[in-house]
NUMARZA-440471 format. One line per field, with one value per residue: residue number from 1; chain; x, y, z of N, C-alpha, C in turn. Coordinates in steps of 0.1 Angstrom, whole numbers, plus 2048, in hexadecimal, padded with zeros to 3 digits. Example, Ala and Ser with C-alpha at 12.3 -4.5 7.8 and 13.67 -1.06 7.14 Angstrom:
<nodes>
i	1_2;
ch	A_A;
n.u	884_880;
n.v	7C7_7EA;
n.w	84E_847;
ca.u	87B_889;
ca.v	7D3_7F5;
ca.w	84E_847;
c.u	884_881;
c.v	7DF_800;
c.w	84E_84F;
</nodes>
This chain:
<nodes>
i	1_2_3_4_5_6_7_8_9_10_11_12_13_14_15_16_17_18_19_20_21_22_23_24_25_26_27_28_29_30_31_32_33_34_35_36_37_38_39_40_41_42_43_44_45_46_47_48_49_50_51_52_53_54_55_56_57_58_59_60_61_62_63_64_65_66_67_68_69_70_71_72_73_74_75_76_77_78_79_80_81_82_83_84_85_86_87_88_89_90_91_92_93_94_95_96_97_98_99_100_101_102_103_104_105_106_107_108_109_110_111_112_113_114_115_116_117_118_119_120_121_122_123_124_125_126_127_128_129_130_131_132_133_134_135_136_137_138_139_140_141_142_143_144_145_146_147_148_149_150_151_152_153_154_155_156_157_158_159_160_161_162_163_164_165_166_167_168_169_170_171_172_173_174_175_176_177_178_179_180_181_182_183_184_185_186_187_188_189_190_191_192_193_194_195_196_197_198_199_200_201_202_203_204_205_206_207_208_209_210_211_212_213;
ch	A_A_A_A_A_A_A_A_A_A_A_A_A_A_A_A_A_A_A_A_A_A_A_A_A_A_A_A_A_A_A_A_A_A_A_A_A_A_A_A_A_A_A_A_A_A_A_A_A_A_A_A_A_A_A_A_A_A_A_A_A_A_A_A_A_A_A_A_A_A_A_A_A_A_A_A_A_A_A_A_A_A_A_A_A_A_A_A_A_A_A_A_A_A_A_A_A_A_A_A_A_A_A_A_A_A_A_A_A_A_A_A_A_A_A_A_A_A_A_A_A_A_A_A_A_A_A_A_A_A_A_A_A_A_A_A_A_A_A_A_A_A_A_A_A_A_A_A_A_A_A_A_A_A_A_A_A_A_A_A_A_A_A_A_A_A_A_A_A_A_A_A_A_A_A_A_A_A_A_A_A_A_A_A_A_A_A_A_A_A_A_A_A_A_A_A_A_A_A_A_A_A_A_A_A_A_A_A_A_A_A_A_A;
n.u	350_36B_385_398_3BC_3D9_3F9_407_400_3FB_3ED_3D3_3C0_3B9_3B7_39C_390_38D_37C_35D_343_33B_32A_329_33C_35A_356_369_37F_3A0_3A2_3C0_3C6_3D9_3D6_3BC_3BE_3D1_3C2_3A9_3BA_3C5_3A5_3A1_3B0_3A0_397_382_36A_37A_38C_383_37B_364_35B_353_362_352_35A_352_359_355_34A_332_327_324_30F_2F8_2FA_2F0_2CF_2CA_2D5_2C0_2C4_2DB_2ED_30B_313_31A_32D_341_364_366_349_34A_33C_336_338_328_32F_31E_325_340_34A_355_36C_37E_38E_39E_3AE_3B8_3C6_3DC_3E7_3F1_402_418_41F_411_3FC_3EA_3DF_3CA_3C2_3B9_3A4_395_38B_383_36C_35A_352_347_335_324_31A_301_2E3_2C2_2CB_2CC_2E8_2FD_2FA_2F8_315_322_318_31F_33E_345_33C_352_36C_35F_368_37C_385_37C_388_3A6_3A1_39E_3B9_3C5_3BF_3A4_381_362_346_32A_316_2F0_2DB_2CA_2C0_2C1_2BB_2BE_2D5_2E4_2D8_2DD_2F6_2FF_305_30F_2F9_30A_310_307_2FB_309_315_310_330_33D_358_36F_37B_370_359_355_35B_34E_337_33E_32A_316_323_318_322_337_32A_311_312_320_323_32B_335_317_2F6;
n.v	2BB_2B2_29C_2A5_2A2_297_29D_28A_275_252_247_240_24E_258_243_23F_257_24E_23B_22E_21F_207_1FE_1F5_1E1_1D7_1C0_1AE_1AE_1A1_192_18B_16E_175_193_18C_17E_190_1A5_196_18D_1A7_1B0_19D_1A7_1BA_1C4_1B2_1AA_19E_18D_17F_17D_17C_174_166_15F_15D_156_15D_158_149_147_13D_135_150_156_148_155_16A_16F_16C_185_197_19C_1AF_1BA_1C0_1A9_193_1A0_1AC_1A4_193_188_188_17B_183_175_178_164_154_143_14A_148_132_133_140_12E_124_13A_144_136_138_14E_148_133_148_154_16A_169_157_138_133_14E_14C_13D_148_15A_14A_13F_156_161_149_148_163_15C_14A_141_152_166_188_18A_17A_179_199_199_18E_19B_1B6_1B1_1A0_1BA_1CE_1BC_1C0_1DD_1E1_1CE_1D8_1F3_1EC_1DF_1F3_1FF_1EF_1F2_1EE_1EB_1ED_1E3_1E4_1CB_1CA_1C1_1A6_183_174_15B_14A_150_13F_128_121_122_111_118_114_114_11F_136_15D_171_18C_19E_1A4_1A7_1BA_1B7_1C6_1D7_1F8_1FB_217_237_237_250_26A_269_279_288_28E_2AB_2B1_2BB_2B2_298_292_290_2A1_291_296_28E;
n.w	4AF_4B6_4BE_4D9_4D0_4E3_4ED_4F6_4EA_4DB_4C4_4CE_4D9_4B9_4B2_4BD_4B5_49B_494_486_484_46A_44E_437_41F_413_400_3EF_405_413_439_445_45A_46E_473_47F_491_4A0_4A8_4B5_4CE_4D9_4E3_4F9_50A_519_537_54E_569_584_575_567_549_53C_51F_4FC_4DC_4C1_49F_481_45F_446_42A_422_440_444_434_444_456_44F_449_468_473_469_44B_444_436_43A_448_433_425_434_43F_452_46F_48F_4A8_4C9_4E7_50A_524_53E_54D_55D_575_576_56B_57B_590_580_572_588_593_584_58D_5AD_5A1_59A_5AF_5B5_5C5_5E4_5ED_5FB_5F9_5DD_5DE_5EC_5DD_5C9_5D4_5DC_5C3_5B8_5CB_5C0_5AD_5AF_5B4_5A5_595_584_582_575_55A_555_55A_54A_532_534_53B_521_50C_517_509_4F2_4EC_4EC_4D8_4BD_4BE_4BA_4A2_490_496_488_46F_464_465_479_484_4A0_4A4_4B0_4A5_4A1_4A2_4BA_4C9_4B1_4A8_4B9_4B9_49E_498_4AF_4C9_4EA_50B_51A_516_50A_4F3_4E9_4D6_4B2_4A0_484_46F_456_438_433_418_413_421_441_450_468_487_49D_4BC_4E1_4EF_50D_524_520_527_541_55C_582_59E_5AA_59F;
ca.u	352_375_389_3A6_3C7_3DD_409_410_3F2_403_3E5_3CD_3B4_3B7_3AC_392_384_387_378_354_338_33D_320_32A_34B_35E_356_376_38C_3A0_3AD_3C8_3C8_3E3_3CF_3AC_3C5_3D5_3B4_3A0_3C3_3BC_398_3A5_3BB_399_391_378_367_37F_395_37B_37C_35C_35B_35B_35B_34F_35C_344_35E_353_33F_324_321_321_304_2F4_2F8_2E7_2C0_2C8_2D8_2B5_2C8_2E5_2F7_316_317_31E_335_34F_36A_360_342_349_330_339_332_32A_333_313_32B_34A_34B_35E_37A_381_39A_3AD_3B0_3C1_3D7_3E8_3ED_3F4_40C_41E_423_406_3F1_3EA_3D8_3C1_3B9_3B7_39B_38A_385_379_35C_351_34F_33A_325_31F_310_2F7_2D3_2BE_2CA_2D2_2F7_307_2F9_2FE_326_324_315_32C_34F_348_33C_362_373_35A_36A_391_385_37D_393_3B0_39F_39D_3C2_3C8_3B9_398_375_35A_334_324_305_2E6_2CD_2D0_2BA_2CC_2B7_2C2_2E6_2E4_2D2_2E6_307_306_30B_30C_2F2_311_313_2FE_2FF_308_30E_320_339_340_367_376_37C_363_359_356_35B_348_332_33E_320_316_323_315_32C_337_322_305_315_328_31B_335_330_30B_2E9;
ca.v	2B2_2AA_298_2AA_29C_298_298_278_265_245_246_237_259_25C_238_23F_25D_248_22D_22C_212_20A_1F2_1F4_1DB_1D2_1AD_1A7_1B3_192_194_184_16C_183_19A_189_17A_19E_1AC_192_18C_1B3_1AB_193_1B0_1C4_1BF_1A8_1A4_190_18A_16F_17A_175_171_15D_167_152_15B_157_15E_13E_14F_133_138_15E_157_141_15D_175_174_170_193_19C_199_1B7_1B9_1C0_19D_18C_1A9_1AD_19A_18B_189_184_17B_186_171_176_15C_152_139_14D_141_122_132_142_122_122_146_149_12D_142_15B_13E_130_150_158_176_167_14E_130_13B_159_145_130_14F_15F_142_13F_162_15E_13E_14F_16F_157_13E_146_14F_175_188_190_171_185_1A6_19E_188_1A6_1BE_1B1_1A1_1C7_1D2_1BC_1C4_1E5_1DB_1C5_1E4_1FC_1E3_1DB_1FE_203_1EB_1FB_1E6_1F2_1E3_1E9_1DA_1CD_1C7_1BF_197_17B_170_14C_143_149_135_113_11D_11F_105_120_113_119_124_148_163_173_19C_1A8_19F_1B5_1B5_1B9_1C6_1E1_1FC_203_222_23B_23B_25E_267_26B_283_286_296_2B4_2AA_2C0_2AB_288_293_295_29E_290_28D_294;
ca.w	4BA_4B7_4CC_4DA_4D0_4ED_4E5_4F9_4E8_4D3_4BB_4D4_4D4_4AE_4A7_4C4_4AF_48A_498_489_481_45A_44C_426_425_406_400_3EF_40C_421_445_44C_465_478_477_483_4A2_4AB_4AB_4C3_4DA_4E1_4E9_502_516_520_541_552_574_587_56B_560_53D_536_50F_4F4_4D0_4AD_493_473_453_43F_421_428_44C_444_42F_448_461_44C_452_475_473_464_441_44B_429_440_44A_429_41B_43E_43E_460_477_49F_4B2_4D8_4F1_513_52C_545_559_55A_57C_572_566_58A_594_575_576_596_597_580_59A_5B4_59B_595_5BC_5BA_5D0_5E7_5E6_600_5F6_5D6_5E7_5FA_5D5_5C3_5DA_5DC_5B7_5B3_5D3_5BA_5A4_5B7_5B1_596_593_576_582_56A_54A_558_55D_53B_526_538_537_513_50A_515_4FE_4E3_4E5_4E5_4CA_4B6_4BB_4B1_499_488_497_47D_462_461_46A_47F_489_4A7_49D_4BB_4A3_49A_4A7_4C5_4CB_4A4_4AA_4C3_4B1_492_49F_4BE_4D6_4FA_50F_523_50C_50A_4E8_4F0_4CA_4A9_49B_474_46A_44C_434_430_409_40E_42D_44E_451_476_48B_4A3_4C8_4E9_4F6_518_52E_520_52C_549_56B_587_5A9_5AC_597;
c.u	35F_37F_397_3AF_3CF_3F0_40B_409_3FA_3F9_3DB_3BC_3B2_3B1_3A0_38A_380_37F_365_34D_337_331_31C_33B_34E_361_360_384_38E_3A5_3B5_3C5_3D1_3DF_3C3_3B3_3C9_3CB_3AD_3AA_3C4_3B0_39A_3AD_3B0_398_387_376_371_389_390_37A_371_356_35B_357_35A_34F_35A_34F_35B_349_32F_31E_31D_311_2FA_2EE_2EC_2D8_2BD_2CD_2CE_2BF_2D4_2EF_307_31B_31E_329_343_356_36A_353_347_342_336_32F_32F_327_32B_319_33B_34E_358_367_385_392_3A3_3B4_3B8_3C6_3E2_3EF_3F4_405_41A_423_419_3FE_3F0_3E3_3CC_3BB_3B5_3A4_391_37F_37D_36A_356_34F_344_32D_31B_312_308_2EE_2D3_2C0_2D4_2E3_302_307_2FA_30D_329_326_31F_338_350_348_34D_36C_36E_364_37B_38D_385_383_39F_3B0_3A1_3AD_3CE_3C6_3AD_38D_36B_34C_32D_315_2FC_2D9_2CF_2C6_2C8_2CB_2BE_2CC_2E7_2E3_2DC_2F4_310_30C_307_305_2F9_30F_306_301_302_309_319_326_33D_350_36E_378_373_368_359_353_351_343_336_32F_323_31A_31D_326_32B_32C_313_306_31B_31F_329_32D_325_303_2E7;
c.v	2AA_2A6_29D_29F_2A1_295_28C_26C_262_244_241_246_25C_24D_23B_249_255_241_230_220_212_1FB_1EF_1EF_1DB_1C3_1A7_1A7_1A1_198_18E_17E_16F_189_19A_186_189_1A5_1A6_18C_198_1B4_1A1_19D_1B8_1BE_1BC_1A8_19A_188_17B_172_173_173_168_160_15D_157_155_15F_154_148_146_136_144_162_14E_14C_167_17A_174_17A_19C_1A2_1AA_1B4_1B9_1B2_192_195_1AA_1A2_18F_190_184_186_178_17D_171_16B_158_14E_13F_14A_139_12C_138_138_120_130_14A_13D_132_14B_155_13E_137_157_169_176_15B_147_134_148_156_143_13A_156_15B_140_14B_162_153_143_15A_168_14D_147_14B_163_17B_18D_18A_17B_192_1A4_198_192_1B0_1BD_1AD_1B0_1CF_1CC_1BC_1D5_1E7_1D8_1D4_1EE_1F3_1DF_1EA_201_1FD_1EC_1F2_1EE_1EB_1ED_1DD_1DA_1C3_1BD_1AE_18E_172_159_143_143_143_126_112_11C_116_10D_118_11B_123_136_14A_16A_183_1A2_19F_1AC_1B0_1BC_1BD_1CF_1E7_1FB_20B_227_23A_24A_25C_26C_274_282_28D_29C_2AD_2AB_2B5_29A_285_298_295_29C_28B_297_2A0;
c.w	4B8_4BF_4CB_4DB_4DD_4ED_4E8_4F0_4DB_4C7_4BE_4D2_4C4_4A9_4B1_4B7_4A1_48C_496_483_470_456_43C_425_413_406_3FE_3F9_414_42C_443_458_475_47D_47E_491_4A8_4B0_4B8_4CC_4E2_4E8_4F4_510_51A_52C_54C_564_579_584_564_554_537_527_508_4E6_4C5_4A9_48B_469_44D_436_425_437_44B_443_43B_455_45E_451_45F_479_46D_451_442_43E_42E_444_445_423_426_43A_44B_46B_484_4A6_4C0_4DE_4FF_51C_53B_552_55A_56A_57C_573_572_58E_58B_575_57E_59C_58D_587_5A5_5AF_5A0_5A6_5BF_5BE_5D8_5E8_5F0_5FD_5E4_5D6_5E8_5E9_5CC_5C9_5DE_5CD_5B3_5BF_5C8_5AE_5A3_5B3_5A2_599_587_576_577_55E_54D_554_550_531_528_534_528_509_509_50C_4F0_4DE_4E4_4D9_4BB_4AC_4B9_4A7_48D_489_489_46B_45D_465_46D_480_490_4A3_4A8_4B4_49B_4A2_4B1_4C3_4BD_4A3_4AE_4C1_4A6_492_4AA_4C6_4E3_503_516_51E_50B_4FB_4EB_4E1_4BE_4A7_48C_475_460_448_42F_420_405_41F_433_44D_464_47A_498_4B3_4D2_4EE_506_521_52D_524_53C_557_574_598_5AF_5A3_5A1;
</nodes>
């Protein structure tokens, strides 16, 4: 199942194929703070509903917090051994950010203030009532820069694994998350200890529908 190399490709399909889930880190490895910034300023360029950007990521590298984090990861030896945990946030009220958003565009002469105006309120309309559209677009767009975050991360020679399984409500009390965020996954950061086994993929025909069922 290998992924065809392509001449023009910059190394973007070859970190796509390295790129797997590593959950055995080398404790002693550091980031660089360089490197933790180039990594989640990538995660920042996916793109979002709207260009609301709905994200926000905590970053747990404090050895203490690490450990703090742990039994709410159901004790995830990965946790304490990465060189960083990021816990993705998705963004409930991404709403808000609408008006600041697009006086950028205003500003910059790529839109006008009316059509400014007409956008912000089809936006705060999408999200009146009690329906589950906020955390749908929350879980979604943070999902997309989970996976910039990633692959930049590996492009850098790091290795990550998103991890689902974590007690949400206890990040939440233990970390002072705002009710505003929804918690969508952490991701561990660092250098594996030892390689990644790749894992197995479906052939296309088995993913691929064209047109209709």
């Amino acid at each position: 199942m290998a992924m065809t190399a392509h001449p023009e490709d910059l190394g973007l399909f070859q970190t796509i194929n390295e790129r797997h889930s590593v959950r055995k880190y080398d404790p002693g490895a550091e980031m660089p703070e360089e490197d933790l910034n180039a990594i989640l300023e990538a995660a920042t360029k996916a793109p979002s509903s709207w260009n609301l950007q709905h994200w926000k990521f905590l970053v747990i590298d404090d050895e203490a917090k690490k450990k703090e984090l742990l039994p709410i990861a159901y004790n995830q030896q990965q946790v304490v051994d990465s060189s960083a945990v990021i816990a993705v946030l998705g963004d409930l009220n991404a709403n808000e950010n609408a008006a600041d958003v697009y006086q950028g565009a205003v500003d910059n002469g790529f839109m006008t203030e009316q059509i400014r105006d007409t956008l912000v309120g089809q936006i705060n309309k999408a999200y009146e009532g009690d329906t589950p559209f906020p955390r749908d677009e929350a879980v979604l767009n943070a999902s997309l820069a989970s996976m910039n975050l990633m692959l930049a991360a590996k492009a850098l020679g790091y290795d990550t694994c998103p991890m689902g399984g974590f007690q949400r409500g206890k990040l939440m009390e233990q970390f002072n998350v705002p009710d505003r965020y929804v918690p969508v996954m952490l991701l561990t950061v660092g250098k594996a200890a030892k390689p990644a086994h790749q894992s197995a993929r479906y052939e296309l025909d088995k993913v691929v529908v064209k047109n209709s069922f």
